[in-house]
C-alpha positions in Angstrom: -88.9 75.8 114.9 -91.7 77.4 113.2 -95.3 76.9 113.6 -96.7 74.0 110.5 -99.9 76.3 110.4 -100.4 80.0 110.0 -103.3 82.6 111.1 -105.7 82.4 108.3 -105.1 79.3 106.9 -108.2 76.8 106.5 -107.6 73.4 108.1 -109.2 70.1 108.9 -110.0 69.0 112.0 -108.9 65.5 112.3 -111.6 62.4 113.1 -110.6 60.8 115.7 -109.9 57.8 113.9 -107.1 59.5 112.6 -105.9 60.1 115.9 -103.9 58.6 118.6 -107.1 58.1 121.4 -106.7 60.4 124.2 -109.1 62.3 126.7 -110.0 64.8 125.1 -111.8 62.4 122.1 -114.8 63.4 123.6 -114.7 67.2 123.6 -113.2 67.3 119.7 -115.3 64.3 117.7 -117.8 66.1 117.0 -115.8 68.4 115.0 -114.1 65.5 113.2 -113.7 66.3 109.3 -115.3 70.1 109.7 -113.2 73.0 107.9 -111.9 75.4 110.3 -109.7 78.8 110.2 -106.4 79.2 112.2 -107.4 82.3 114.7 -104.0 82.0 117.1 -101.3 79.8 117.8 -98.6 79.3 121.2 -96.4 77.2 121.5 -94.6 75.6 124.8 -91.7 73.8 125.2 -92.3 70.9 128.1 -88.7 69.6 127.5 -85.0 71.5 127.0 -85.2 71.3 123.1 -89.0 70.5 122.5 -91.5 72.8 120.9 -94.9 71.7 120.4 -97.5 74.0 118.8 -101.4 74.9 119.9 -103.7 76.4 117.7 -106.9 78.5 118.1 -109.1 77.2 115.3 -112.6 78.6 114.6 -114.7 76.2 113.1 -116.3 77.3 110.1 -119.7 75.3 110.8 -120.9 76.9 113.8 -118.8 79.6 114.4 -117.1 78.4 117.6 -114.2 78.1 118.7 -111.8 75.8 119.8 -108.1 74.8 120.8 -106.0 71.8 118.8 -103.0 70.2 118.9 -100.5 70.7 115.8 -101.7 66.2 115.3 -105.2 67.5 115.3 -105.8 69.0 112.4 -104.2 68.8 108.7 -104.4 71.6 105.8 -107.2 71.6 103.6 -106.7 70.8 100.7 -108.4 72.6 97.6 -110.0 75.3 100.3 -109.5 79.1 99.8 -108.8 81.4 102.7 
């Protein structure tokens, strides 16, 4: 399975009302709907057969970064690299 997001591509960080609710709400809303930059991705595989991807995402904004889950973010649409 290969990664739905690349190193270099722009991307949206989800709000959370996009979202299934979970723990970490608190640490990602305030970087709900800001335009961030694919830096890194892993991926791990929990189960025999299951890949799930985590990116590295530096957010264009403030220049920080942090880590998503592939549900997390979405490409941005109409944004150059």
């Amino acid at each position: 399975m290969n990664p739905k997001y690349n190193i270099g591509q722009r991307v949206v960080i989800r709000p959370i009302k996009e979202q299934i609710l979970s723990a970490r709400d608190c640490t990602i809303e305030p970087y709900g709907g800001q335009i961030g930059q694919v830096t890194q991705y892993y991926w791990i595989s929990p189960r025999v057969g299951e890949v799930l991807f985590i990116y590295e995402v530096r957010v264009l904004a403030d220049d920080k970064e942090i880590v998503l889950h592939e549900d997390e973010i979405r490409e941005a649409q109409g944004v150059s690299r």
